[in-house]
KOLROGU-394674 format. One record per residue (C-alpha): x, y, z. Coordinates in steps of 0.05 Angstrom, whole numbers, padded with zeros to 5 digits, always signed. Layout:
! residues N
XYZ/...
//
This chain:
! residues 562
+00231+00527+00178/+00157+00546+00188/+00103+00489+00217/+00071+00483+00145/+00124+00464+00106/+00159+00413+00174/+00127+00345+00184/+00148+00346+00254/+00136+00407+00305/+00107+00412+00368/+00031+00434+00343/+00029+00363+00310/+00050+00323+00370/+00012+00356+00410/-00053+00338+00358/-00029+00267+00368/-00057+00256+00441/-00135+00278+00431/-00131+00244+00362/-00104+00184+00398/-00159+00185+00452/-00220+00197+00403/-00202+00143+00353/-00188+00092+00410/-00262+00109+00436/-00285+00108+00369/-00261+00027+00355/-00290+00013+00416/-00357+00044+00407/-00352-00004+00340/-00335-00069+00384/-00390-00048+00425/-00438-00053+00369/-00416-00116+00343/-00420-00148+00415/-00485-00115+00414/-00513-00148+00351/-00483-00214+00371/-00532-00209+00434/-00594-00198+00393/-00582-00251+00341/-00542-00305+00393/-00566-00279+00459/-00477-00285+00465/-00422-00238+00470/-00376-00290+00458/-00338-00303+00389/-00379-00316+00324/-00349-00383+00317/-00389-00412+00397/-00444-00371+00382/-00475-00384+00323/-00486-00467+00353/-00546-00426+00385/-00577-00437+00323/-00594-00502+00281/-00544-00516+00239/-00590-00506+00170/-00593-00435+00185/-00518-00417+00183/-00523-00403+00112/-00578-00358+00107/-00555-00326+00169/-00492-00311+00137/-00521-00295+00067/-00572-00251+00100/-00513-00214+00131/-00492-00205+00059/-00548-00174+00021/-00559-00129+00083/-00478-00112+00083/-00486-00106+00000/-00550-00050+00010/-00509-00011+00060/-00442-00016+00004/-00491+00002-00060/-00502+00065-00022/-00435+00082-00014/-00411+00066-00080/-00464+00112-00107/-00450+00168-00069/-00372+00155-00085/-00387+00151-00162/-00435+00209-00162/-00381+00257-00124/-00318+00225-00146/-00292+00216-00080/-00237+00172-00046/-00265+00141+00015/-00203+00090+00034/-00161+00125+00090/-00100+00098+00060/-00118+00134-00010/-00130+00201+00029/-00068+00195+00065/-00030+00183+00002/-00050+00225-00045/-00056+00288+00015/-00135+00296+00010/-00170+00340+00044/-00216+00301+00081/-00242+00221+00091/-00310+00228+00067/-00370+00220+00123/-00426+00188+00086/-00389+00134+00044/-00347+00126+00107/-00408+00111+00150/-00453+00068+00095/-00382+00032+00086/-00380+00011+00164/-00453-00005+00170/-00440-00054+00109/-00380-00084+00144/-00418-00087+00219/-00468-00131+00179/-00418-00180+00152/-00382-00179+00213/-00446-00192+00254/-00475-00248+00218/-00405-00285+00204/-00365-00260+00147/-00296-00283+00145/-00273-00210+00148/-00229-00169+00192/-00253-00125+00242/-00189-00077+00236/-00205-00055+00172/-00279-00002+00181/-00248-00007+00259/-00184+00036+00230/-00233+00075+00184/-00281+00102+00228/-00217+00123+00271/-00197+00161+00204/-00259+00192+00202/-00257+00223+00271/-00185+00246+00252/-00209+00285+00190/-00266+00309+00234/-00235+00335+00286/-00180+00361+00239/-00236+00402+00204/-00256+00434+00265/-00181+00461+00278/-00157+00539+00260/-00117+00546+00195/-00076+00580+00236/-00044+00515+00259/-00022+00506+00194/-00035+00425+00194/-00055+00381+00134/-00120+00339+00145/-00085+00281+00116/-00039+00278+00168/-00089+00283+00224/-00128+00226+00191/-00056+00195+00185/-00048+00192+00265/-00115+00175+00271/-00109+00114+00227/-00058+00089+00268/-00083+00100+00340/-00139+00062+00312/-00092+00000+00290/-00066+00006+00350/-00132+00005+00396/-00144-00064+00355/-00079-00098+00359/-00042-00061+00427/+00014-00054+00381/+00029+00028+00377/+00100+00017+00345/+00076-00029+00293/+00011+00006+00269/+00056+00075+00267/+00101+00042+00223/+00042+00012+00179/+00014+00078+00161/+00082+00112+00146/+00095+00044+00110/+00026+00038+00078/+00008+00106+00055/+00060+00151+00058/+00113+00093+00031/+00172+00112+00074/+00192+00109+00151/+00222+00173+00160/+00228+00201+00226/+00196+00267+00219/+00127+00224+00205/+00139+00174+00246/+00143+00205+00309/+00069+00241+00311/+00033+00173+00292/+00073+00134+00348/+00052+00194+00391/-00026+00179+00370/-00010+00101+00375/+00013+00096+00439/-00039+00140+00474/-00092+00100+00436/-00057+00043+00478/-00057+00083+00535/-00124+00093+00539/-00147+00012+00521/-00105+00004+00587/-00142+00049+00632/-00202+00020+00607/-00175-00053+00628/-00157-00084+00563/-00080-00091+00584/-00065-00166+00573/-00022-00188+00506/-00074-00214+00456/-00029-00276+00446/-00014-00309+00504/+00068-00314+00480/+00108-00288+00526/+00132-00342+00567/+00164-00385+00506/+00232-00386+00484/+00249-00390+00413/+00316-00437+00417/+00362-00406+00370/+00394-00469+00336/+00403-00492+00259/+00345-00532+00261/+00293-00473+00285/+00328-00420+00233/+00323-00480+00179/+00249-00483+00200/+00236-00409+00204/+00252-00402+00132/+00204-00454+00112/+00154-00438+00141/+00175-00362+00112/+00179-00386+00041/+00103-00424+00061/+00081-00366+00079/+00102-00327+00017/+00063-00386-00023/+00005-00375+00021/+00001-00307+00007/+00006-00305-00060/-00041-00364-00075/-00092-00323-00032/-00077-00255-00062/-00091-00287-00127/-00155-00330-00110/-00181-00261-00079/-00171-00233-00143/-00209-00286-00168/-00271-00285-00140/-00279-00213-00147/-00265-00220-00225/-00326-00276-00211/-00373-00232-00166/-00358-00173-00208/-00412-00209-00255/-00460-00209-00202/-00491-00124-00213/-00527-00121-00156/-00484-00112-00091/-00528-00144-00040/-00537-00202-00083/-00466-00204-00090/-00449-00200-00013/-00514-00239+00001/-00484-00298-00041/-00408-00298-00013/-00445-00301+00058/-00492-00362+00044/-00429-00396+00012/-00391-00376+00076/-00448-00408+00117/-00439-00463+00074/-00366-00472+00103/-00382-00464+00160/-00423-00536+00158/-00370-00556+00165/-00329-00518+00223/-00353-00451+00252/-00284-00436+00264/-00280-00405+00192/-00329-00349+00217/-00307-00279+00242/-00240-00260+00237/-00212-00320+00281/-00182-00283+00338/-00202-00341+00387/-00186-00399+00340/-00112-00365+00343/-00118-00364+00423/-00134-00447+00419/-00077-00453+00364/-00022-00428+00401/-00058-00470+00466/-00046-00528+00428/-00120-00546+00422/-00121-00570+00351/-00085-00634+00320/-00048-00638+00247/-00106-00658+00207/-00153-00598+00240/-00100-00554+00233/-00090-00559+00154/-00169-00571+00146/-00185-00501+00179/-00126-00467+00139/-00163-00488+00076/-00230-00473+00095/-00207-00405+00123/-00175-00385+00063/-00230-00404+00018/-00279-00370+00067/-00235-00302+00070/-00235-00304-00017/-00308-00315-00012/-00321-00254+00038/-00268-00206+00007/-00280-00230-00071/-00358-00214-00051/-00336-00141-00028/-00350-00156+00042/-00320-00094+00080/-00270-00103+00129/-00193-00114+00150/-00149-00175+00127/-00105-00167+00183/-00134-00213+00226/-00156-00266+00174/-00092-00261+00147/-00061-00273+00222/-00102-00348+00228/-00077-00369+00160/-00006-00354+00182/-00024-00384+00256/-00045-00444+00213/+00007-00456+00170/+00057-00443+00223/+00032-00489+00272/+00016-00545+00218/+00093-00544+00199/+00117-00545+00267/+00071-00607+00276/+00100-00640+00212/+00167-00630+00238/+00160-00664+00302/+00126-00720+00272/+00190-00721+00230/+00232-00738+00295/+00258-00662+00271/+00286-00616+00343/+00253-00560+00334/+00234-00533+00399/+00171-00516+00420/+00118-00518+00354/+00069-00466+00385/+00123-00407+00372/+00119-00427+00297/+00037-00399+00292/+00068-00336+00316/+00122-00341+00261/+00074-00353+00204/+00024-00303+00230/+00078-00245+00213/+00102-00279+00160/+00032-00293+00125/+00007-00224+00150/+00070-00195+00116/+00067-00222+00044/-00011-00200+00028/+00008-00136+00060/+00065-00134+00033/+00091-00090+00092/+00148-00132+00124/+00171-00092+00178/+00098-00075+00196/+00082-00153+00209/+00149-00168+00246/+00134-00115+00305/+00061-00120+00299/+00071-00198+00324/+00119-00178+00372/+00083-00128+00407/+00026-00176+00399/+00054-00234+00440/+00104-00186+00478/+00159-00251+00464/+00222-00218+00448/+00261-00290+00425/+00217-00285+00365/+00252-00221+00343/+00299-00258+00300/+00254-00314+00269/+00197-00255+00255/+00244-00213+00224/+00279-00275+00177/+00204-00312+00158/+00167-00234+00146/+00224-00221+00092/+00229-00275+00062/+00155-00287+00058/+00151-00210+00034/+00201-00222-00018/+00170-00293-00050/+00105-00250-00064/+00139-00190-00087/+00188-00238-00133/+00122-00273-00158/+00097-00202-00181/+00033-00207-00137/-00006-00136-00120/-00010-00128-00046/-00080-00126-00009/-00077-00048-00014/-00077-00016-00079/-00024+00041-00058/+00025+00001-00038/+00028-00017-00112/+00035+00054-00134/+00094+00060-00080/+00132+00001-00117/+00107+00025-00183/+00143+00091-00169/+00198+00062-00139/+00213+00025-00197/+00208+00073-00241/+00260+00126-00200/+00310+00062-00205/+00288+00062-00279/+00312+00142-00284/+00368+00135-00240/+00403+00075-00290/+00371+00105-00364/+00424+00135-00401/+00404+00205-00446/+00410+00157-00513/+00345+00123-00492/+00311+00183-00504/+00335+00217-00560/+00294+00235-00622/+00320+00261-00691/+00332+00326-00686/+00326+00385-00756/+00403+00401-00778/+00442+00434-00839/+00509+00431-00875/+00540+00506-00862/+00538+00523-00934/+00463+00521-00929/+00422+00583-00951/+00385+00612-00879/+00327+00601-00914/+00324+00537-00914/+00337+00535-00841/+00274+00588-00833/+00235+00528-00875/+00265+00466-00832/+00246+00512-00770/+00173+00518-00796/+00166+00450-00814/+00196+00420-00752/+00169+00471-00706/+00237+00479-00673/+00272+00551-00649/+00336+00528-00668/+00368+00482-00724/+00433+00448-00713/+00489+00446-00754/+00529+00389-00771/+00589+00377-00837/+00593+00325-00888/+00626+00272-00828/+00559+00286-00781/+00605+00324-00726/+00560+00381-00695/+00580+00447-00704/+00529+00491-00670/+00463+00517-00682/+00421+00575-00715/+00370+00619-00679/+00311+00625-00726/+00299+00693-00679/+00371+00718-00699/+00354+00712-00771/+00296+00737-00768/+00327+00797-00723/+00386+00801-00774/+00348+00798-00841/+00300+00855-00817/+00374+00900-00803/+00393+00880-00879/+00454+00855-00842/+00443+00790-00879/+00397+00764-00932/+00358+00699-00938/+00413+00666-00992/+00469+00681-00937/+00496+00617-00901/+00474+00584-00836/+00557+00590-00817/+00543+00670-00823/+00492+00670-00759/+00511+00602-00726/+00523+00596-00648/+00590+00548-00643/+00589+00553-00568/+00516+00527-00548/+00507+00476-00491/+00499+00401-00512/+00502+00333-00477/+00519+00263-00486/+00489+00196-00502/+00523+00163-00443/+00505+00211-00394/+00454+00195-00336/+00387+00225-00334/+00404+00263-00271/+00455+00298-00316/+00412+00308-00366/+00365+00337-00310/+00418+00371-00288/+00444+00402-00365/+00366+00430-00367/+00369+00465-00301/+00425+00508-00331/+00392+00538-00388/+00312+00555-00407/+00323+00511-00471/+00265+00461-00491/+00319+00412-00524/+00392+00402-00521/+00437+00373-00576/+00459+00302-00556/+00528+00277-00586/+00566+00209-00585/+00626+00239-00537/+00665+00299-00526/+00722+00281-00567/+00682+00261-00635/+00624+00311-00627/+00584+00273-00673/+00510+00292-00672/+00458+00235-00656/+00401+00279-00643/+00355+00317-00588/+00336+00306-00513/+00275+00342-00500/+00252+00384-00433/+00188+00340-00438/+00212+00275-00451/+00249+00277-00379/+00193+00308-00347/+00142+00260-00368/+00195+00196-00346/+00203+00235-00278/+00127+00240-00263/+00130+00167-00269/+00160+00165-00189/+00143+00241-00171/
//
């Protein structure tokens, strides 16, 4: 099989290692710049939550908000330039639907929007323009590669997307599996392998550079397999699901609320000085909360702070995201689990309840939290892992992301990215086609008695605008049909005249199916003749005609999943 119709050759891993180096530079060149920003405004390069004490505390707000009408400019740029050229800047969208290329400007306007909110506070993730940017060099360099390679641009920008994940989170397996997840909806193999190719030099090369340590420090706990841990995983997995959903819908929320704001730097400008409001009252709600998860899983925070910050944090991330602040979820989405893991765990041990140790259960909820608003399960469970490098937690990661997975799925919420719902949408819908029956798409179809004159059958044909007309006796049983182009070919011979009888030209051995029958067989019935209907009948024994399945009727149900 030639390279441009494989998924896996040896050209495409081989693409995978520079793709993996640039977009691993290119996420840090964007940490850089954040770090660089929080120097100017902080004189700090430490986390957004310390560093913004450096100021009074009446500025937090307009620091924040300020953040936002400078992040809204940057994004009312790049949603004119996407409007004006009707292009799809999300990496996951070009991936998807096999674009050509992740557009430069919007992509750029986009990040400079998003290094603003991130700068001055927004509770965003940094993943998020991190993993775009990292597209963007993918579809660059994929540009500057001969046709002769015979490689899609989308699947560049596919391994760069998740070398970029993977510079973020050290977790190559997990952000490989996230994009074939994500955007290309399956896990197969042939896909799989070039993006953990690009993943795990991106890792590579974040080790060489010195950032080697687990984010989370995990690894030395032991999950204690017993019923009382499993009975507390899938709480705190059915939590999770709740927490998900309750924050997919308030996200959805406050963007139906900002929506009403027009102008896009108002609109950020406002979710950042209500941000900086929040954070009056804790700066831990600012930035994405990677540190605040470090001091969870210490044990630096009591009950009450615990379930104070998970409010405040998830009312700060609606306020960012519902605002259109640009960036990730990932890591927001990683403290709410963190929080409602570790807050759970504390309530059981107050409840005399032997649960082991309660710090394992932020890394729990993190995968399970991070799993329902992705809605990417097996993404969440090895992204954890990989993230605490605590293989005990295999088990209780894989039960709680499930579960938490399902609950959202079950409560029909959308996911955080829009093509994930397209994925389910056309998975339902194959299910749909597989289990419909050729009786749920019948419609009447033009027939005759056999006495008829072929006349009338010429006059049915015009009126229905049908090439054929079925007949059928007194008791409905088909008997076959009449070509209108046969009578037409036969009265021009003067071998019959338009009085004669439909039984004088009709075909009693033309193909037909029936109303139980599967679509696939119906499918199937089509790809045997170049007929734009078929006659359907009750069974084969009765022959008693019900009416027509249509060529188009299954196409347009099949493009439903295709």
């Amino acid at each position: 099989m030639s390279a441009s119709k494989h998924a896996l050759n040896w050209t495409t891993l081989l693409i995978a290692i520079p793709v993996g180096l640039v977009a691993s530079l290119v996420t840090l060149a964007f940490r850089g710049v954040i770090d660089l920003i929080n120097h100017l405004l902080f004189g700090s390069d430490g986390e957004i939550t310390v560093a913004m004490h450096v100021w009074p505390w009446v500025f937090w707000p307009l620091l924040v908000g300020a953040g936002g009408l400078l992040a809204g400019t940057f994004l009312r740029y790049a949603v004119a330039i996407e409007k004006q050229e009707t292009v799809q800047t999300d990496y996951l969208e070009v991936i998807n639907a096999r674009l050509d290329a992740v557009p430069t400007k919007t992509s750029l306007f986009r990040a400079l929007s998003s290094i603003a909110s991130i700068g001055s506070g927004a509770s965003i993730g940094k993943e998020g323009p991190m993993v775009q940017l990292s597209a963007l060099s993918g579809s660059l360099l994929g540009r500057w590669l001969p046709n002769a390679l015979n490689l899609r641009n989308s699947d560049i920008v596919a391994m760069a997307a998740a070398a970029g994940l993977s510079s973020v989170y050290h977790a190559p397996l997990a952000s490989a599996i996230f994009v074939a997840e994500i955007a290309f909806g399956i896990s197969a193999l042939q896909r799989l392998i070039p993006l953990i190719v690009a993943s795990a030099v991106a890792v590579m090369t974040m080790w060489s550079l010195g950032f080697r340590s687990a984010l989370y420090p995990l690894s030395d706990a032991l999950f204690r397999m017993d019923v009382s841990s499993l009975l507390m995983t899938v709480i705190i997995g059915f939590a999770a699901g709740m927490a998900g959903w309750l924050l997919i819908t308030l996200i959805a929320r406050s963007k139906a609320l900002f929506s009403k704001v027009r102008s896009l730097p108002l609109r950020l400008g406002a979710g950042g000085f209500a941000v900086g409001l929040l954070a009056l009252i804790s700066t831990d709600i600012l930035g994405n909360g990677y540190e605040v998860i470090v001091r969870i899983i210490g044990g630096h925070y009591l009950l009450a702070g615990l379930l104070g910050l998970l409010v405040l944090k998830m009312l700060a991330t609606t306020l960012s995201v519902g605002s259109n602040a640009v960036g990730g979820l990932f890591t927001p989405s990683l403290l709410i689990g963190a929080l409602l893991g570790a807050a759970l765990a504390h309530i059981a041990g107050a409840l005399q309840l032997p649960v082991g140790n309660p710090l394992l259960y932020a890394a729990v909820g993190m995968a399970a939290v991070l799993a329902a608003v992705s809605q990417a399960p097996l993404m969440a469970m090895l992204m954890v892992l990989e993230m605490t490098l605590n293989s005990s937690l295999l088990f209780p990661l894989m039960i709680a992301s499930v579960l938490a997975s399902m609950l959202v799925y079950r409560l029909q919420s959308a996911s955080t990215y829009p093509v994930v719902g397209s994925h389910f949408s056309r998975s339902e819908a194959k299910y749909d086609f597989d289990n419909m029956r050729v009786d749920q798409l019948i419609i009447p179809g033009a027939a005759l008695q056999p006495d008829e004159s072929v006349g009338q059958a010429l006059a049915v044909s015009s009126l229905k605008r049908e090439r054929y007309v079925y007949v059928i006796n007194q008791a409905g049983q088909f008997l076959g049909v009449v070509s209108i182009h046969e009578i037409a070919r036969k009265v021009l011979a003067q071998e019959i005249t338009l009085d004669s009888p439909v039984s004088s030209v009709m075909d009693d051995n033309f193909p037909c199916i029936f109303q139980n029958q599967s679509m696939r067989e119906g499918w199937e019935a089509f790809a045997r003749v170049t007929l734009e209907r078929l006659p359907v009948l009750n069974n084969p024994q009765e022959r008693r005609f019900l009416g027509a399945l249509t060529k188009t009727s299954l196409i347009q149900k099949a493009q439903e999943f295709l």
